[in-house]
DSSP file (Angstrom, degrees, kcal/mol; ACC not computed):
  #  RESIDUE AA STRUCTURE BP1 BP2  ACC     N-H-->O    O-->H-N    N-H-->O    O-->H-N    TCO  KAPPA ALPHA  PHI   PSI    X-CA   Y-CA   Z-CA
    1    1 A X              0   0    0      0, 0.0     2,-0.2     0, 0.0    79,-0.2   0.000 360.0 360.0 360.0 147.5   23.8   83.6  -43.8
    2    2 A X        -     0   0    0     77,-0.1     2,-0.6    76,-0.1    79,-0.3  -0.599 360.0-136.5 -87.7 143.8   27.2   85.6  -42.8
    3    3 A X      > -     0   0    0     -2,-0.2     5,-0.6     1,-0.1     4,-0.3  -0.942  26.1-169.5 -84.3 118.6   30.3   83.7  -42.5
    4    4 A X  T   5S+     0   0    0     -2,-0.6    42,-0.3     3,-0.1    -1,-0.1   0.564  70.1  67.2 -85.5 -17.9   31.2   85.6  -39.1
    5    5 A X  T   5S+     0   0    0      1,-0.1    -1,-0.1     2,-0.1    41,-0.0   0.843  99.0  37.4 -86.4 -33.7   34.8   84.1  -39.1
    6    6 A X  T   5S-     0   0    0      2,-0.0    -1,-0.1     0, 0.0    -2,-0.1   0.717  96.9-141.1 -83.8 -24.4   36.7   85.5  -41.9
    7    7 A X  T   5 +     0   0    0     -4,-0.3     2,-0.3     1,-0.1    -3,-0.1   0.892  31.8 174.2  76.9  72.6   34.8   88.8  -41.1
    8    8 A X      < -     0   0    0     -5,-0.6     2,-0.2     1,-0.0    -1,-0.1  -0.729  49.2 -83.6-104.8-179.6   34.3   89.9  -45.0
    9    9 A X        -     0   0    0     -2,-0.3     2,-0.5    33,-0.0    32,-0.1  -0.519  38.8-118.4 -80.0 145.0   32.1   93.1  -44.9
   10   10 A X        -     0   0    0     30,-0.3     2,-0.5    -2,-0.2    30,-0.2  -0.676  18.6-141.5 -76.3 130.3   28.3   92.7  -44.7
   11   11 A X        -     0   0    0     -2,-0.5     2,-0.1     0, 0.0    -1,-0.0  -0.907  24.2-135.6 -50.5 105.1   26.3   94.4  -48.0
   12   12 A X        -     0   0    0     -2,-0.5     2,-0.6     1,-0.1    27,-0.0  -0.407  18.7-127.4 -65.8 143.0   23.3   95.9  -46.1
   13   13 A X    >>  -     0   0    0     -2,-0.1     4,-3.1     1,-0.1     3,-2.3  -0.916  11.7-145.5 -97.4 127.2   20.1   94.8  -48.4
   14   14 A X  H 3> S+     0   0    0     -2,-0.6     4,-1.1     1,-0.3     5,-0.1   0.705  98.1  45.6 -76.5   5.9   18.5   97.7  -49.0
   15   15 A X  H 34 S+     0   0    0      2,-0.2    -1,-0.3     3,-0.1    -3,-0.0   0.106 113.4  51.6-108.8   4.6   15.0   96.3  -49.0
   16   16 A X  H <> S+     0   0    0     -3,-2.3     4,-0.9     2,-0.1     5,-0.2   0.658 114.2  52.4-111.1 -47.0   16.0   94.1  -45.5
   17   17 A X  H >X S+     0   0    0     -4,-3.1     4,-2.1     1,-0.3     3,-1.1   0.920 110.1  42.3 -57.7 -56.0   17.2   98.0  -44.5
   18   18 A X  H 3X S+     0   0    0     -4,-1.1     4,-1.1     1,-0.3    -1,-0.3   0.729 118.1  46.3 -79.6 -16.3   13.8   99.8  -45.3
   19   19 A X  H 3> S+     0   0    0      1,-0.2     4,-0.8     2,-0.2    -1,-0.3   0.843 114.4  45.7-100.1  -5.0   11.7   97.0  -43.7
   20   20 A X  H <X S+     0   0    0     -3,-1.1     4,-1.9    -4,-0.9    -2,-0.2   0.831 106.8  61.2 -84.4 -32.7   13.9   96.7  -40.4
   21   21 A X  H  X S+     0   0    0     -4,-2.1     4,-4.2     1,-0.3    -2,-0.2   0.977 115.6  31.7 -76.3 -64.9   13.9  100.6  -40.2
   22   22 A X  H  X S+     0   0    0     -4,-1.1     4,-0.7     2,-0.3    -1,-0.3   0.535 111.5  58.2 -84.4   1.8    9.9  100.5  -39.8
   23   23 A X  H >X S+     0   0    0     -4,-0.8     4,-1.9     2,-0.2     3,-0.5   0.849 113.9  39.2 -47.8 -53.3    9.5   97.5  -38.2
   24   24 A X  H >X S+     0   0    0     -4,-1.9     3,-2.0     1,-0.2     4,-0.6   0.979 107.5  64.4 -45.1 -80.6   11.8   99.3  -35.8
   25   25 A X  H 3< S+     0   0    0     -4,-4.2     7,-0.3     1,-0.3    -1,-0.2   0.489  95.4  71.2 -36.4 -28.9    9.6  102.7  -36.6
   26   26 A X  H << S+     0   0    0     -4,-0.7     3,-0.3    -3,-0.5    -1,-0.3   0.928 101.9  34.4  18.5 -97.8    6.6  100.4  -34.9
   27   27 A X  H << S+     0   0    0     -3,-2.0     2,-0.2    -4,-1.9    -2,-0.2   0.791 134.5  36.7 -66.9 -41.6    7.6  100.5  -31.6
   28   28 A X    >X  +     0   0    0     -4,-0.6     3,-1.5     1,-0.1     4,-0.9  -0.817  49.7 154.5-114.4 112.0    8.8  103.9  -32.3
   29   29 A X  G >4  +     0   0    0      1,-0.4     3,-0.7    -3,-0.3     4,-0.4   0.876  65.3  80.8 -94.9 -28.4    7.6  106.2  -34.2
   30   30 A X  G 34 S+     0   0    0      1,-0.2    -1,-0.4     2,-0.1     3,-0.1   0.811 105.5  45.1 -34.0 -26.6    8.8  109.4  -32.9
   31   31 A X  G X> S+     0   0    0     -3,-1.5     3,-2.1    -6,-0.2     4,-0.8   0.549  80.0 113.5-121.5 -16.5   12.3  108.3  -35.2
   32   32 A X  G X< S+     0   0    0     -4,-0.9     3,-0.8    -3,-0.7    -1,-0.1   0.770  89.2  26.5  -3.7 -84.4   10.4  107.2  -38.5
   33   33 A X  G 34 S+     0   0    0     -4,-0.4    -1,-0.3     1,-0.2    -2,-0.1   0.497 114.1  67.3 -92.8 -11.9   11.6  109.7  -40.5
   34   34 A X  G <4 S+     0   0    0     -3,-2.1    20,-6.0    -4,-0.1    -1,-0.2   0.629  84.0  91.3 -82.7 -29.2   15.1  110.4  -38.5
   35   35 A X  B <<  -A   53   0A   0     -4,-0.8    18,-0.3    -3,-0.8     3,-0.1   0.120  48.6-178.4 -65.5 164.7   16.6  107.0  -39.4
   36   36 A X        -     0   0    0     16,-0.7     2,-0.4     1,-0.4    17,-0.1   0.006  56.3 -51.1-136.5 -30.5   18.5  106.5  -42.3
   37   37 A X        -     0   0    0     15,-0.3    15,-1.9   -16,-0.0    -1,-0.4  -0.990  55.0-109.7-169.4-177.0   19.7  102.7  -42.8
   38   38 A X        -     0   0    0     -2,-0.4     2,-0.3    13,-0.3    13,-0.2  -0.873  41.4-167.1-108.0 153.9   21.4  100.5  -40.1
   39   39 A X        -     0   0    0     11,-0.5    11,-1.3    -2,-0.4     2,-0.5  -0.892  21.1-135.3-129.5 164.8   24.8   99.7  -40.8
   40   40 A X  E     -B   49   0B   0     -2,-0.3     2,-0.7     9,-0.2   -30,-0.3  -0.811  16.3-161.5-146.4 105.7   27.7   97.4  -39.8
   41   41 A X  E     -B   48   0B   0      7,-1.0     7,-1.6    -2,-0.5    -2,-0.0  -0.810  20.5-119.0 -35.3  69.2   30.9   98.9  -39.3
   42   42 A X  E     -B   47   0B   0     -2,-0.7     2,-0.2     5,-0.2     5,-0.2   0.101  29.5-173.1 -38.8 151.2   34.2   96.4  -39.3
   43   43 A X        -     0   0    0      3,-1.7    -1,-0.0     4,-0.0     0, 0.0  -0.863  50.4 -92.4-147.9 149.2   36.2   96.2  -36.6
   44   44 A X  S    S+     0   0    0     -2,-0.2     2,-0.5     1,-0.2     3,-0.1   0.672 126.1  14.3 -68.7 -48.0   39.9   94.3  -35.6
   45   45 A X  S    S-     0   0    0     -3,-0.1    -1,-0.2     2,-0.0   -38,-0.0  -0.975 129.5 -18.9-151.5 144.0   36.8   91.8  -34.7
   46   46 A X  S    S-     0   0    0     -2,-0.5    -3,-1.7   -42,-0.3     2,-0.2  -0.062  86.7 -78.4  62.4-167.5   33.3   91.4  -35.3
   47   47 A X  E     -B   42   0B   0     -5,-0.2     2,-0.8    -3,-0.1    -5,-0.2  -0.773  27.7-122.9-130.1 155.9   31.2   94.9  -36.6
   48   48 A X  E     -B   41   0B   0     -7,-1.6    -7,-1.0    -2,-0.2     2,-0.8  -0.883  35.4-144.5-110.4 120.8   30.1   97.7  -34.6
   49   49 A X  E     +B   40   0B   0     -2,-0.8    -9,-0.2    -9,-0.2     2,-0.1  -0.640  34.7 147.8 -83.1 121.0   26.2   97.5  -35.5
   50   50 A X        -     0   0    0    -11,-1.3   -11,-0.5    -2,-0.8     2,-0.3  -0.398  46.5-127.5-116.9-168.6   24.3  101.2  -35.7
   51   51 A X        -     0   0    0    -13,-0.2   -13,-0.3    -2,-0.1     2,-0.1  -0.940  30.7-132.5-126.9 150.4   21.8  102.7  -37.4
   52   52 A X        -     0   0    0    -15,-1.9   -16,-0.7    -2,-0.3     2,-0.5  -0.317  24.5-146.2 -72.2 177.0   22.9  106.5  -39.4
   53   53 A X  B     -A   35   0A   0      2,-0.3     2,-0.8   -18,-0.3   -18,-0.2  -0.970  22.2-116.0-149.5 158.8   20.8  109.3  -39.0
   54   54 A X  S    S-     0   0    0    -20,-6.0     2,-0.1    -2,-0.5   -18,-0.0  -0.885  87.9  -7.8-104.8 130.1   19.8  111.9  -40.7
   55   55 A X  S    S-     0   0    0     -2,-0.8    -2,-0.3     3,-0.0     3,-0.1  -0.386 124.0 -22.8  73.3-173.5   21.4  115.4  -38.5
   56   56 A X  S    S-     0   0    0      1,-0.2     2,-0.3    -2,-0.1    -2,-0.0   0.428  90.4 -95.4 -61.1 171.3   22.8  115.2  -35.5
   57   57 A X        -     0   0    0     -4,-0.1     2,-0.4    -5,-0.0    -1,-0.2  -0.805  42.7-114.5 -85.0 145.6   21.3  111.3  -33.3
   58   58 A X        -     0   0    0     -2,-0.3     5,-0.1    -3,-0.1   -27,-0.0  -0.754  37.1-122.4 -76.0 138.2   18.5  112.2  -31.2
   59   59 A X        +     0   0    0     -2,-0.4     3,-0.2     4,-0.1     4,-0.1  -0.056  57.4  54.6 -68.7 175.4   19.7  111.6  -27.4
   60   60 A X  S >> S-     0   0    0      1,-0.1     4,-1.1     2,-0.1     3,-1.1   0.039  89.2 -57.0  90.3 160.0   18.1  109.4  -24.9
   61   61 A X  H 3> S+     0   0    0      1,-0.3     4,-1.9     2,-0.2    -1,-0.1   0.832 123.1  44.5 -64.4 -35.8   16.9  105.9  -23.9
   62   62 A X  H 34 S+     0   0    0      1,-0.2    -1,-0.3     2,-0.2     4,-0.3   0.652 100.2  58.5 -89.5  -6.5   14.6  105.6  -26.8
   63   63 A X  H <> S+     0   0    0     -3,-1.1     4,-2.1     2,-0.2    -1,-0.2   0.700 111.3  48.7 -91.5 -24.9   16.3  106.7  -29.5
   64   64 A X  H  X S+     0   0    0     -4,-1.1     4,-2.8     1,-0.3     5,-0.3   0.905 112.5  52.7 -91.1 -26.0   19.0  103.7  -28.5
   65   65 A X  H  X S+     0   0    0     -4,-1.9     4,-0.7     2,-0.3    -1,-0.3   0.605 103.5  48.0 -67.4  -8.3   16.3  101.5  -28.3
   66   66 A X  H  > S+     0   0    0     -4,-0.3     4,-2.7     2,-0.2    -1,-0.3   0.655 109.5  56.4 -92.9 -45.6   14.9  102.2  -31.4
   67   67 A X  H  < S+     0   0    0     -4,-2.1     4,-0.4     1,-0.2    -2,-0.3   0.841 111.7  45.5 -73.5 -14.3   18.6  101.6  -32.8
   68   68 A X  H  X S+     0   0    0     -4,-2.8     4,-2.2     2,-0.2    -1,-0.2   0.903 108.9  54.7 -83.3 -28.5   18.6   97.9  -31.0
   69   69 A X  H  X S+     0   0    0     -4,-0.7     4,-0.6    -5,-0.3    -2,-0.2   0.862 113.1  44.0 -62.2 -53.3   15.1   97.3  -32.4
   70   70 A X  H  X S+     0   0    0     -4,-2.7     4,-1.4     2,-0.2    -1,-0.2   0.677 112.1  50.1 -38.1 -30.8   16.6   98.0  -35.8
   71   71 A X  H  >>S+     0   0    0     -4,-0.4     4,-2.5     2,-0.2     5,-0.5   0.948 116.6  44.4 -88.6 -56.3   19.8   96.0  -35.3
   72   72 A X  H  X5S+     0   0    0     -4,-2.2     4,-0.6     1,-0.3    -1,-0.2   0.680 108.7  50.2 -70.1 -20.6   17.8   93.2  -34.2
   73   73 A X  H  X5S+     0   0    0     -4,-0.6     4,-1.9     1,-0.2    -1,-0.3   0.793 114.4  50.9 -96.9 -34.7   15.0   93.3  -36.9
   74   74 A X  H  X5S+     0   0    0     -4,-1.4     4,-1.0    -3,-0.2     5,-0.4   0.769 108.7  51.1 -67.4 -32.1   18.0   93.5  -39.7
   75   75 A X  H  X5S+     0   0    0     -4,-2.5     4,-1.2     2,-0.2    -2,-0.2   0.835 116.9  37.0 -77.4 -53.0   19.9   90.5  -38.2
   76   76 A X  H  <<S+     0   0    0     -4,-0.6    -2,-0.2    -5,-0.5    -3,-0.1   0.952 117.0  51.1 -52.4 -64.7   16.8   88.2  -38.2
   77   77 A X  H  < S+     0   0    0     -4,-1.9    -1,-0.2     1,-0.2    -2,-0.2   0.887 122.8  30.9 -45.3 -33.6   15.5   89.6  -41.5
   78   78 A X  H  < S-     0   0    0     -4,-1.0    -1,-0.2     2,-0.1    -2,-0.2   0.666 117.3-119.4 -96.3 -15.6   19.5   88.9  -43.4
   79   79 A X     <  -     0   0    0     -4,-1.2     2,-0.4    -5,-0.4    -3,-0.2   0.901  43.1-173.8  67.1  29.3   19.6   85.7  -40.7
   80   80 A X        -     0   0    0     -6,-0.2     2,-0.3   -79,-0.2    -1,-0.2  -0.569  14.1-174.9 -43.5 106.6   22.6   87.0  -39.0
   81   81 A X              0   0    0     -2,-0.4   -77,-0.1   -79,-0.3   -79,-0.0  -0.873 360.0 360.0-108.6 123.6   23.7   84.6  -36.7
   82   82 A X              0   0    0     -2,-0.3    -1,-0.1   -78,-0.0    -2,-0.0   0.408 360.0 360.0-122.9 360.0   27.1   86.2  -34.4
């Protein structure tokens, strides 16, 4: 579990990464291959959670849904509690 209050920086697992990414890839598959890990950004407070991509993001309602499906499926999987 993350300590959320001194706010040290997360270490993505990369095996939490690959399994969030197709969980994620699931729901949508159209972004399977597009993904490249989710990440968590610091900020003054709390992290700004994303996923990278490989190119440019694809636009649109599903492509951010596919990054929340991600977000969410890494948080459970590492048992990020915010």
């Amino acid at each position: 579990m993350v300590n959320m209050v001194n706010m040290e920086p997360i270490e993505i697992d990369p095996e939490l990464n690959r399994r969030a990414l197709a969980e994620a890839a699931q729901q949508y598959p159209e972004f399977a291959g597009q993904a490249l890990r989710v990440i968590a950004r610091p900020l003054l407070r709390g992290f700004a959670w994303q996923v990278e991509w490989k190119g440019a993001p694809p636009e649109g309602q599903p492509a951010w849904e596919f990054q929340n499906a991600a977000i969410r499926a890494y948080k459970r999987l590492a048992k990020i509690i915010e």
